[in-house]
N, C-alpha and C positions, 0 to 999 in steps of 0.2 A: 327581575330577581327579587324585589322587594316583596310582589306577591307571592313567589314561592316561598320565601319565608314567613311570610307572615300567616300561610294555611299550617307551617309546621308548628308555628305556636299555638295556635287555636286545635289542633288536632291532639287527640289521645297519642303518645308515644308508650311504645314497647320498647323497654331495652332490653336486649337478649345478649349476653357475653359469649362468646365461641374460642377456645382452645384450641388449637387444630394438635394432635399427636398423635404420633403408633402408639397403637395397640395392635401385640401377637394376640392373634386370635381366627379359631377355626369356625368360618360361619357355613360350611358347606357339608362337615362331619370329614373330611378327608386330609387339608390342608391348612396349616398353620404359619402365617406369614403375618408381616405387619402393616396392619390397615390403617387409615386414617380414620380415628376417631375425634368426637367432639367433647371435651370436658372429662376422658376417658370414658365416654361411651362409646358404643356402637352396636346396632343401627344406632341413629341419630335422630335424638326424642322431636315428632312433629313441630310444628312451630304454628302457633297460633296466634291469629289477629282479627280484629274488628272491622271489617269496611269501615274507613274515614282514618284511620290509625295510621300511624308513622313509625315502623319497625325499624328500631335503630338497632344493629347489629353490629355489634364491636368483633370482629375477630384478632386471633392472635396467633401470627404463625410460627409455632416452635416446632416443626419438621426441617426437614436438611435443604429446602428446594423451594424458590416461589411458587406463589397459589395465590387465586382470588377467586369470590364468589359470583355467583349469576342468580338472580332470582327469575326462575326459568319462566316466561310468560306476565312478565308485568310488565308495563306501558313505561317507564323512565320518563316521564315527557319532562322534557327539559332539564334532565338527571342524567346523561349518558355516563357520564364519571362515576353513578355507582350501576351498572350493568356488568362490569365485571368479565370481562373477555380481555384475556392477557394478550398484551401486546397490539391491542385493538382501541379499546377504551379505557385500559391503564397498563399500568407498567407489571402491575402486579404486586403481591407482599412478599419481601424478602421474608428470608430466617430471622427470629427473631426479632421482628418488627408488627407493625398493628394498623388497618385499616376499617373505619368505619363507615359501614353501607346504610341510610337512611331511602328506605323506600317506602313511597308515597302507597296510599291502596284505596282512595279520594275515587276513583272511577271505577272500582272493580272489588267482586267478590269471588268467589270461587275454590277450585281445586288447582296447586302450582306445585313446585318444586323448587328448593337451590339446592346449588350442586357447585361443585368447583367445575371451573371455566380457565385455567391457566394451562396446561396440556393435559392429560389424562387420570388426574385424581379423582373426577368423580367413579371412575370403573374401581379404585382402592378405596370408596365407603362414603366419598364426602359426597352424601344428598341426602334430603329429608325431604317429607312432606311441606309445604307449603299451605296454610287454610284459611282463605279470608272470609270470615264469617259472616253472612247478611245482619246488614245494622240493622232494620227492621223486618219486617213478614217476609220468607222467603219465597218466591215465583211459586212453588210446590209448597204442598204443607206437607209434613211428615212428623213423628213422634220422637225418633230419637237417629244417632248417626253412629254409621261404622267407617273403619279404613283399613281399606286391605291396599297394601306394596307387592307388587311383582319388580325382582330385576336378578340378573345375570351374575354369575361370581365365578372368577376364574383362580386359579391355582395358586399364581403368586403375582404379585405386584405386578400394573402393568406393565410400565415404564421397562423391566424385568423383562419382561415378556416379548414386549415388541423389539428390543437391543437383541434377544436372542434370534429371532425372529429377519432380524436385519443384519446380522453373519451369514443366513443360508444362503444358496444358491436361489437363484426366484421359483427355480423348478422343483426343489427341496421343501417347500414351504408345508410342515405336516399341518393337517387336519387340527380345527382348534372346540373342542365340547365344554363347554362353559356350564356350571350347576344352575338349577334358576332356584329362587329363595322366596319366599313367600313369609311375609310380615315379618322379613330382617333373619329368616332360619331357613336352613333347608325345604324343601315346599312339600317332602314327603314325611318330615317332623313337627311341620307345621303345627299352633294350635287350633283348638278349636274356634270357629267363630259363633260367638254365644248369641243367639236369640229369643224372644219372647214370642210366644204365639199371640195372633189376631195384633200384631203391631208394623205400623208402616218406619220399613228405615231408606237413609238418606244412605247408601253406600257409595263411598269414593272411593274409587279404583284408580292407581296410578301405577305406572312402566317407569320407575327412578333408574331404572339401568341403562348399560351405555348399547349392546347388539342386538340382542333379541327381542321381536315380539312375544307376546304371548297370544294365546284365545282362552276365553273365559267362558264359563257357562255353571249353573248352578240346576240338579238337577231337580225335577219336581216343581220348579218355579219361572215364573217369569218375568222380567227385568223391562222396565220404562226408563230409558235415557233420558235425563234430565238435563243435563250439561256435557259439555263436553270441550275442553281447554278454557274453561272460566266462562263458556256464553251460554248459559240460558237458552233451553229448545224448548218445543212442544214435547210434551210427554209421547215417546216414541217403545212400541212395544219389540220386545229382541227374545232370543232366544240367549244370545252369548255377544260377546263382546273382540274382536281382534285389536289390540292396542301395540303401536309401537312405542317404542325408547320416547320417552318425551312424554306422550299422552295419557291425558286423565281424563273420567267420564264421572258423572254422579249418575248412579240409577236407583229407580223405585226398587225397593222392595218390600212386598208386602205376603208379613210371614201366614202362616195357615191357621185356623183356628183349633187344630189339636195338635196336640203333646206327646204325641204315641210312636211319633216314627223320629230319625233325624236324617239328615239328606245328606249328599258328597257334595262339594264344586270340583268343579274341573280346570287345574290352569295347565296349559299345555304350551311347554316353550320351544320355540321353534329358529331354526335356522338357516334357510333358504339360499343360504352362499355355503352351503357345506354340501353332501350327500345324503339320502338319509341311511343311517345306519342304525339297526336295530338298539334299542338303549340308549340309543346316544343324541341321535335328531330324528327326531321329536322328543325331547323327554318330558314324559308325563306325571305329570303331581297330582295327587286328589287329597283334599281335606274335608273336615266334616262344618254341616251348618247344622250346629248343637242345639235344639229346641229344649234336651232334658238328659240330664248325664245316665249315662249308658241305658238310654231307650236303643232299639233295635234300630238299625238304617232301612229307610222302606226304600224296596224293589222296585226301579224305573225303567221302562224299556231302552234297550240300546240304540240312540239312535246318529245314524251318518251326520257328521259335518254337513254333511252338500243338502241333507235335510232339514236344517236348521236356520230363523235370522239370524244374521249377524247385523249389528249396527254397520251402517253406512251414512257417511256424509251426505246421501245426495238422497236418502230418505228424511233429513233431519231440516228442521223451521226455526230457526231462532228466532226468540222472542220479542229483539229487539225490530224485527220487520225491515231491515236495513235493505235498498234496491240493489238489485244489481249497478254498479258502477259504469258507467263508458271508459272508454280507453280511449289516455292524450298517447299511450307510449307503449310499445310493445317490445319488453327485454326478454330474449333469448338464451336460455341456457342449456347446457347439455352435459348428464355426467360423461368423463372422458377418462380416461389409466392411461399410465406410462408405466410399462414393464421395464424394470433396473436388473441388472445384472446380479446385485443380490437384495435379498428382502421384501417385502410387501411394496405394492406399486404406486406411485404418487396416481393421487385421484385429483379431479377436479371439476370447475361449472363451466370451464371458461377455455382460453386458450394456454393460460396457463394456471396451473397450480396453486392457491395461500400459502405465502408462506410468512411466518413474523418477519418485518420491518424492524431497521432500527429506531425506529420515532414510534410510537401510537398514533394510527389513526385521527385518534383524537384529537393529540396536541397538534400534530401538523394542522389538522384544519384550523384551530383555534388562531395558529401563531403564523399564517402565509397571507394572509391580507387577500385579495384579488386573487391569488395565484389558487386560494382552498378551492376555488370551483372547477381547477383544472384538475382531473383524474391521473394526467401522466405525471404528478408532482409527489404520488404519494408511492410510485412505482408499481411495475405490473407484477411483482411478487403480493401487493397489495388486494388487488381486484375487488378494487372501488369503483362503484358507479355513484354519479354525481347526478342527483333530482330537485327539477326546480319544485320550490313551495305549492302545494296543492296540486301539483300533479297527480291524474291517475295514470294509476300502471298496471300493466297486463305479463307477468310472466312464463313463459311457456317453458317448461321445464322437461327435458328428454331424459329417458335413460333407455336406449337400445342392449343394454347388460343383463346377465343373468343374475342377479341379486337385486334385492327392494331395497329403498334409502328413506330412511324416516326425517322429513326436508320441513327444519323449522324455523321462524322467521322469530325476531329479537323485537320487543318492544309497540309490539300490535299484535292483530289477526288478519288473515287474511279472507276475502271471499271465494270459496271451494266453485269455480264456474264449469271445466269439463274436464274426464279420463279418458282416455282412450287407450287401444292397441299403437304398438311399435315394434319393427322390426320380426325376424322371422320366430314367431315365442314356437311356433308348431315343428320345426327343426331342432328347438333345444327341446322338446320332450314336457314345455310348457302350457296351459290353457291359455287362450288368445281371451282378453278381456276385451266385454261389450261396451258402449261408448255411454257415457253419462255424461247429459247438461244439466246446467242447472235450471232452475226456475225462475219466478221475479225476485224472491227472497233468498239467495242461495244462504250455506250454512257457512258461520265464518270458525277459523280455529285457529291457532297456532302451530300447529307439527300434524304434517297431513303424511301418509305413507306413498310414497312412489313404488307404485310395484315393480316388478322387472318387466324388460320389453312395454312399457306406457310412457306415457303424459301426460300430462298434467300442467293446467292452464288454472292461474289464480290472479285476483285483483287488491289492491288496496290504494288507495288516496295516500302521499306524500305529505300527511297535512302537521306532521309534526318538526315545527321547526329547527334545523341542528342535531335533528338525533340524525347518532351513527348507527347503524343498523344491519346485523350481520345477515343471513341467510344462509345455512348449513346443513348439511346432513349431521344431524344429531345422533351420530356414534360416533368411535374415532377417526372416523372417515377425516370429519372436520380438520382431524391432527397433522391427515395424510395429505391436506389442501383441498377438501371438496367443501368452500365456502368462500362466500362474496358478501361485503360490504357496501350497502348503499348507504350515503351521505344525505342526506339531506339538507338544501338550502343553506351552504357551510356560514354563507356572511350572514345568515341572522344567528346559526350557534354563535360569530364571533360576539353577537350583540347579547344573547340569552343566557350564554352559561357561564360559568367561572370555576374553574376547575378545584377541588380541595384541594387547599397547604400540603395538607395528609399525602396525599397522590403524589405532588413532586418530591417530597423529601423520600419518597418508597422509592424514587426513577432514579434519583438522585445515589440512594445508597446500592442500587444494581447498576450504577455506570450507563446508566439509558439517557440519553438528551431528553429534554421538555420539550424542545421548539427543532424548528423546520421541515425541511420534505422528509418523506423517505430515509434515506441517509441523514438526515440530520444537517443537509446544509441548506443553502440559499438557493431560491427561482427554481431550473430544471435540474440544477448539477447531483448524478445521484451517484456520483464518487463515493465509494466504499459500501455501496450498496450490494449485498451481493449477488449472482448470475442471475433472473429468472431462470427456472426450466420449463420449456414451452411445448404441449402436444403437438405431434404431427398428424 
């Protein structure tokens, strides 16, 4: 501990203050509800930092409900208390109370996100950009930077939404078309995005929302992937981009040397657990890339999706040359549903469902001695796996369903190793995807898309000791139970971390214990713990 603090002294700190409050506000043109904004904004102005810098981020929660933040894709190491996953890694912030997130950016630069992580706020506004800026010469040279936001906005509050939602009959459940929004506005009011001719820019592209992907394409130009979830690739040539919930890319771009035309992009939002229906799935945005106000837009041939790149993981070379991994352990998972009699269907990785614990994650590891490395102590509502120190691991992850789940891991990257086909896709009316391995250097990321009917087999080294570490499908899915927490190495967290003052006196004022299993008591007893519910 003594060196972890002593890199926060020697490092640059940012203090950044955050407000959490409604604001009524119509970001879609049609519907007027109260979002969560930040300091009374909304969107929520970028957040900018230094590689080597220590973002200290005070938040203050003055809405009616707890909330806590995630900084969606940073390493925590030896920091799990600010990751920010309610009821996992903290208790959370009451109303009217204050929590501050100090995160490290000592190993990492890139394009990220925070977002709220307590149950479904981030889908009511709370996310922003994330930017950790190269301390020195960046991997690419480029001239100057843009940042375009894709994400999803729906009618009125979630939490709203899903309560309505969970009165119906399961067979009642209507159709849900969500607006997509481009750079915090509607994507069809969009503004322009302003360029200079004969200039190379750094675009960062990021999915802040919670369902839909999008695909991206700009026309007349061509795009070199540079990054993609904070790692460094070889400069990789695309036509367009498909990004899920969770993921960001930086791409070249390098504008034209005349002035005379301006071009469209294309973001196309999509939803593949719906039908498509005219208007509504797919719905399609076009904005302009403004070379020079009102020049004429030049005429580009129309051309098919199926005839275009799209970026793909298992075209892409990171930089850092990292080998493929061996495998000590091979964990299995499978998405699963349980149909209820009313409302949207408990999902899950496992045999049973996530569901919040009365303890945090956290603190039971910290406060069970011997017992933190047993998994049955945190209960199966929990679905904790427990990994020894520097293990590698190998995940095999199914999803035999008709809908994609964009599966993101908490506080690393992972190595992207194979795809494949699952189940009958050629019976649902689906294409049967062809099988990708990887190479010697596979591409590493944090939120990889699992399409429907696939697999998806990925690696990382356990080599961080004490972090809790969720693994989720990053929409509300996660809300619904499709997420597992691996533990790592609990008896050295007992030795490495100490939890903030801050964090108990928040558990404390929600009537949450600090310490024991599951339930909150001693050894196995998980009295008052309530039922799992368990797939058949």
């Amino acid at each position: 501990m003594l060196a972890l603090f002593g890199l926060h002294v020697r490092a640059a700190t940012v203090k950044i203050n955050w407000n959490l409050e409604y604001l009524n506000i119509s970001r879609d043109g049609f519907s007027t509800w109260p979002a969560v904004s930040v300091n009374g904004q909304i969107p929520i102005p970028p957040v900018y930092v230094t590689q080597g810098d220590v973002l200290s981020l005070n938040v203050h929660n003055s809405l009616d409900k707890p909330v806590s933040i995630h900084a969606h894709g940073l390493f925590m190491r030896n920091t799990s208390y600010f990751d920010g996953v309610g009821m996992v890694t903290e208790c959370g912030i009451p109303p009217g109370s204050s929590y501050t997130y100090f995160i490290e950016t000592r190993e990492q630069s890139g394009t990220y996100i925070i977002h709220g992580h307590y149950a479904v706020e981030i889908a009511d506004g709370l996310r922003a950009p994330f930017i950790i800026l190269d301390k020195g010469k960046p991997a690419v040279d480029y001239d100057k930077e843009l940042l375009l936001t894709l994400e999803d906005w729906g009618r009125q509050p979630e939490a709203e939404h899903l309560s309505h939602l969970q009165s119906l009959p399961s067979d009642k459940i209507p159709l849900d078309f969500k607006t997509g929004l481009v750079n915090g506005t509607n994507g069809n009011y969009s503004a322009p995005i302003t360029v200079a001719r004969s200039t190379r820019y750094r675009l960062r592209i990021l999915n802040i929302g919670l369902d839909h992907p999008f695909k991206f394409r700009i026309s007349g130009h061509k795009m070199h992937v540079i990054e993609a979830d904070g790692v460094n690739v070889e400069p990789l040539e695309v036509d367009g981009l498909d990004i899920a919930p969770g993921q960001r890319y930086s791409v070249l771009l390098e504008t034209l040397d005349s002035d005379n035309f301006n071009y469209i992009y294309n973001a196309t939002m999509v939803a593949d657990f719906t039908p498509v229906v005219k208007g509504l799935n797919p719905r399609y945005y076009i904005g302009a890339i403004e070379y020079r106000k009102n020049a004429p837009f030049k005429s580009t041939p129309l051309i098919s999706d199926n005839d275009l790149v799209w970026a793909d993981e298992f075209d892409m070379v990171p930089l850092n040359r990292q080998e493929l991994l061996p495998v000590d352990r091979v964990i299995e998972l499978e998405k699963r549903s349980k149909l209820m009699e009313y409302g949207l269907p408990l999902m899950g990785l496992g045999d049973a469902p996530h569901k919040p614990v009365l303890v945090p994650t956290l603190l039971s590891a910290l406060s069970m001695g011997n017992l933190a490395s047993e998994s049955a102590i945190y209960g199966p509502q929990s679905t904790v796996y427990v990994l020894d120190y520097q293990e590698s691991i190998e995940l095999v992850i199914r999803n035999p369903a008709l809908r994609s789940h964009h599966m993101h891991i908490h506080s690393r990257v992972f190595q992207i190793v194979e795809r494949g086909p699952l189940g009958n896709a050629t019976a649902a009316g689906k294409p049967v995807i062809a099988v990708h391995r990887a190479g010697k250097y596979p591409m590493q990321r944090d939120t990889m898309m699992l399409p429907e009917f696939s697999y998806i087999k990925i690696r990382f080294k356990a080599d961080r000791p004490g972090a809790v570490t969720p693994f989720q499908c990053h929409t509300g899915h996660a809300a619904r139970g499709m997420l597992v927490v691996f533990l790592e190495a609990p008896r050295l967290l007992q030795k490495y971390q100490r939890v903030p003052q801050q964090l108990l006196d928040n558990c404390r004022k929600m009537n949450v214990k600090v310490s024991g299993n599951g339930a909150g008591n001693s050894g196995y007893n998980l009295t008052g713990l309530p039922p799992a519910t368990y797939f058949k």
